[in-house]
C-alpha positions in Angstrom: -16.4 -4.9 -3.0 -13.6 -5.4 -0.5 -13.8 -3.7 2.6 -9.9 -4.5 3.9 -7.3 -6.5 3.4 -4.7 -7.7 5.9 -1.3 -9.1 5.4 1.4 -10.3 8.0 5.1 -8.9 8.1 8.0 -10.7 9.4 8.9 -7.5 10.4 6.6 -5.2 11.5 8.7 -1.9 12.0 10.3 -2.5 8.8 7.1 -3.0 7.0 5.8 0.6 8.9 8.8 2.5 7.7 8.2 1.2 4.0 4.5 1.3 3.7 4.8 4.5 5.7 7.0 5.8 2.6 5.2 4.2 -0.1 1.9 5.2 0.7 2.3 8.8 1.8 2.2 10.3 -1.4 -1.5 8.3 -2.2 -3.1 10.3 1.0 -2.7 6.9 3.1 -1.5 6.7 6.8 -1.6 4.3 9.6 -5.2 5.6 11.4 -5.5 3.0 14.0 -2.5 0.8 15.4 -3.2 -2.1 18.2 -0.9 -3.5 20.3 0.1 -7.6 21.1 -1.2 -6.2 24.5 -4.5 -5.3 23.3 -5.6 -8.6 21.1 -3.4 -10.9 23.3 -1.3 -11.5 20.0 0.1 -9.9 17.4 0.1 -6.1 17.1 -1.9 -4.5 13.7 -1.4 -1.2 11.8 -4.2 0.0 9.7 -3.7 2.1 7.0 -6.8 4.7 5.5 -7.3 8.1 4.0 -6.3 11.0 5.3 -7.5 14.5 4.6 -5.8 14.7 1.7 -8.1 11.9 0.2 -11.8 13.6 0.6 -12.9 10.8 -2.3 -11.8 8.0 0.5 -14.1 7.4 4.0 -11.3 9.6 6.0 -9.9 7.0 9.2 -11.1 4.2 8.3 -8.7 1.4 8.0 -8.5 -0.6 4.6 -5.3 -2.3 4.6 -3.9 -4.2 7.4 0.0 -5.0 8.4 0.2 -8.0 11.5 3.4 -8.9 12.6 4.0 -12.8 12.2 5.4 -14.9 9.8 4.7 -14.1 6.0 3.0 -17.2 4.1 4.6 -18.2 0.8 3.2 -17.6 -2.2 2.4 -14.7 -4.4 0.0 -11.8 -3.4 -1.1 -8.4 -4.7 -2.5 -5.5 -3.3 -3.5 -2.2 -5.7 -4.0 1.3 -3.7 -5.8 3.4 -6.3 -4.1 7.0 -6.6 -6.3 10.1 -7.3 -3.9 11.0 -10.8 -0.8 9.6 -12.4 1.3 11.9 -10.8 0.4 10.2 -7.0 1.8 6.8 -8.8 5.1 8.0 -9.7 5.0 9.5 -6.4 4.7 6.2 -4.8 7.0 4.3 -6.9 9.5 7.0 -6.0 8.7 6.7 -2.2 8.7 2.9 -2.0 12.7 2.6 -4.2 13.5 5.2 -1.3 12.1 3.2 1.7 13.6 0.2 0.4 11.2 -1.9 -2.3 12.3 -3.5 -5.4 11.1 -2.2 -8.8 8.5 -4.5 -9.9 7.4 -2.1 -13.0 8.3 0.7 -13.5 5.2 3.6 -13.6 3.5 3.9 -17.3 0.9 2.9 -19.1 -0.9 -0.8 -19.2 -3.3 -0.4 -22.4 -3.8 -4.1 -22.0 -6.0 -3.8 -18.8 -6.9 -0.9 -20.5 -6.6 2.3 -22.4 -6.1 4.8 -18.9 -4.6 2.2 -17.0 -1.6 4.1 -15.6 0.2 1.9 -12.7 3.6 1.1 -10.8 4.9 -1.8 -9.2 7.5 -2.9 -5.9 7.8 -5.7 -4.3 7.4 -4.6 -0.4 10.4 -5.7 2.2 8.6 -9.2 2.5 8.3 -9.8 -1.5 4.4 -8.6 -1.7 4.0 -6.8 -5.6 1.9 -4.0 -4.4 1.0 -1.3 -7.0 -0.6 2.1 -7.1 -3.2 2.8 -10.1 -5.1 5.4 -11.8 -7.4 4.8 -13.7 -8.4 8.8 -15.2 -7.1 10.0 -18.6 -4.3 12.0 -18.4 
């Protein structure tokens, strides 16, 4: 089980304002931010449930955004929505603020037979997805 996951933006405001869109619709908001000041480096957003996600721990940060540089190389993060519905909701929200179609949302019977998920590539090329996982 993974508890968080952090990643670094080259560009930490423009990473807020995407994953701010993109993640909205799933029930997820920034919960806790630090400040350079406060680590004596780099400043952090955490992401977690809100209200809107009583199936979530409610404030507790599970994905991360630094501000540094971005290492190369491929990554993938998958925020499980609550219905198919949330999905398109996210893919719509993160074209808005700014991703790149990476699939469009729909159904992936090769993971298997529910597996209804959506694709962008974030402002730093990270394929992050929202899933669900329910019949329809």
């Amino acid at each position: 089980m993974i508890d968080h996951i952090g990643v670094t933006a080259s560009d930490l405001k423009a990473a807020k304002v995407f994953y701010d869109a993109a993640l909205a619709p799933l029930g997820l908001s920034v919960v806790l931010s630090v400040t350079a000041e406060q680590t004596g480096g780099a400043a952090h957003l955490g992401y977690g449930a809100t209200p809107a996600r009583p199936d979530l721990q409610i404030g507790k940060p599970n994905f991360w955004i630094s501000e540094g540089t971005t290492p190369t190389g491929a990554m993938h993060v998958a925020f499980l929505a609550a219905d198919r519905a949330q999905v398109d909701a996210f893919h719509a929200a993160a074209l808005a603020a700014g991703g790149t179609d990476n699939g469009p949302p729909g159904l992936r019977p090769h993971y298997h037979p529910n597996y209804y998920g959506a694709f962008v590539l974030d402002p730093d090329g990270r394929n992050v997805e929202a899933v669900c996982h329910a019949p329809a």
